[in-house]
N, C-alpha and C positions, 0 to 999 in steps of 0.2 A: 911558045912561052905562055907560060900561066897565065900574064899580067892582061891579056887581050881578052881573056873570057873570066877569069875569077879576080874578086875582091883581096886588094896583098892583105896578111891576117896580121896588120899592125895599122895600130891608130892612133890619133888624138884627143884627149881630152883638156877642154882650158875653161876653168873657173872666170868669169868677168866680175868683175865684184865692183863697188866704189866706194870711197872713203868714206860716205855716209854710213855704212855698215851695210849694205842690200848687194846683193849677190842675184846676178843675170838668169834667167831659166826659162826654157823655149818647153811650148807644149807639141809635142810631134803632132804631125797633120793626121797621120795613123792613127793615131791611138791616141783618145780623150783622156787619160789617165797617166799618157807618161811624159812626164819631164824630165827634164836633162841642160848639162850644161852645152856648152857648144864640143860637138863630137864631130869624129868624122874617121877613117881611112885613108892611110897614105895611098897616093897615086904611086905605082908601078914609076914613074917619071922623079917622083921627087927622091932626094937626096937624103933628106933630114926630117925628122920629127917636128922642126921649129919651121921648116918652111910648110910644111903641112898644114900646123895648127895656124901659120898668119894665112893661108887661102880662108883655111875653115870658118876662121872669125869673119873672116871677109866674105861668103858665100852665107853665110849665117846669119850673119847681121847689122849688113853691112858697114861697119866698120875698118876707114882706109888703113888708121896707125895701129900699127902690133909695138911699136920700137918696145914699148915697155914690157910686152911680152917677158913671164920669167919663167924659165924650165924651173919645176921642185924636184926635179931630179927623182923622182918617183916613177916606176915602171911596174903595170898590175901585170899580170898573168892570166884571162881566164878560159873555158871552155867556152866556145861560142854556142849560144843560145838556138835550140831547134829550130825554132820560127826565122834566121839568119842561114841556117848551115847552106842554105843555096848556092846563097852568094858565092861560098870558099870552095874551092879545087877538093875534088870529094879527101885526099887526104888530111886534109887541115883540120884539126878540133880547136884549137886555142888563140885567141888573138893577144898579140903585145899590144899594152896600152902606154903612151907617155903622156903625164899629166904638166900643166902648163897653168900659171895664174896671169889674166891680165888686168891689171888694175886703172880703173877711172876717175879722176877727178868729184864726181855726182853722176848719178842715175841722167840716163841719156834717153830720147827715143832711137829706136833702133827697127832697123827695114829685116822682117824677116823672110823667108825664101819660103814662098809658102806651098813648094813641093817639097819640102821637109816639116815647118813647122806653121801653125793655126794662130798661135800668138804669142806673148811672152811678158814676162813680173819681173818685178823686181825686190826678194822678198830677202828678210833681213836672214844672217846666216843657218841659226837653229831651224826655221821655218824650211828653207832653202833645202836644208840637208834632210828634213823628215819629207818632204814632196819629192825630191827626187828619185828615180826609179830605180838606180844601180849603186851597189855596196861600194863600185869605185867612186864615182860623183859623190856618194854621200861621204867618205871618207874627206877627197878632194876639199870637198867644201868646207870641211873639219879642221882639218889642215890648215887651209889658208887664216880661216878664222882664229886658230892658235895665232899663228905669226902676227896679226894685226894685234892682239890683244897686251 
C-alpha cells in the first residue's frame, strides 16, 4: 500500500477567522516567510475531508470544537511543489485540496505545534490574503471574506 511510506495527495485547507473581522495565519517553522492557514494531508485512515481538517485545527492549534466547521464546498487542484515531491509516490504530480471555514466568536490565543509552525497573527482579511503564501489560501481567504460582508 502507498499509504505506509507516501503522503495521500489530498488535503485540507480551513480558514479560522472571527467575527472581529481577523483571520488566523501560522508562520511555518521552516520557512520565515511563509504563512498559511491551517493545512494539512489526509491520513491514509481517515474517511473524509471534514474529519481531517477537525484533526488539522486540533494538531494546529489546538483548538478542541470544529462543530462550526463549514465545507465551501471548494476543491483546488494543483501540481505539487518540487521542494514536496518526496513526500508523494513517485507517480503523483497533483494534490486535491478541500477548503473549510471555521469561524470564532473573537481572536483567541491559540497553542501552536511548533514542529510545524514558529508563531501565528491574527490579521484582518486583505492583510491576511496578501501574507499568505499560496494562490489557494489567498483565494480562501477572499472567499470567506466575501460571505461575511
Amino acid at each position: 500500500m502507498t499509504g505506509a511510506r507516501y503522503k495521500r495527495p489530498e488535503s485540507v485547507l480551513v480558514v479560522i477567522h472571527a467575527r472581529t473581522g481577523k483571520v488566523l495565519l501560522l508562520r511555518r517553522s521552516d520557512d520565515p516567510d511563509f504563512w498559511q492557514s491551517v493545512t494539512g494531508s489526509l491520513t491514509w485512515e481517515e474517511s473524509s475531508p471534514r474529519q481531517a481538517a477537525a484533526r488539522e485545527v486540533r494538531e494546529e492549534t489546538g483548538l478542541e470544537s470544529t462543530s462550526a466547521l463549514r465545507d465551501l464546498k471548494i476543491v483546488n487542484r494543483y501540481s505539487i511543489l518540487p521542494r514536496w515531491r518526496s513526500r508523494y509516490a513517485p507517480d503523483v504530480h497533483e494534490n486535491i485540496e478541500h477548503v473549510f471555514a471555521l469561524e470564532l466568536p473573537a481572536e483567541i490565543l491559540i497553542t501552536v505545534n511548533p514542529a510545524e509552525h514558529a508563531e501565528y497573527g491574527w490579521f484582518d482579511f486583505d492583510a491576511a490574503a496578501a501574507k499568505v503564501a499560496s494562490w489557494s489560501n489567498r483565494e480562501a481567504i477572499l472567499k470567506v471574506k466575501a460571505v461575511q460582508e
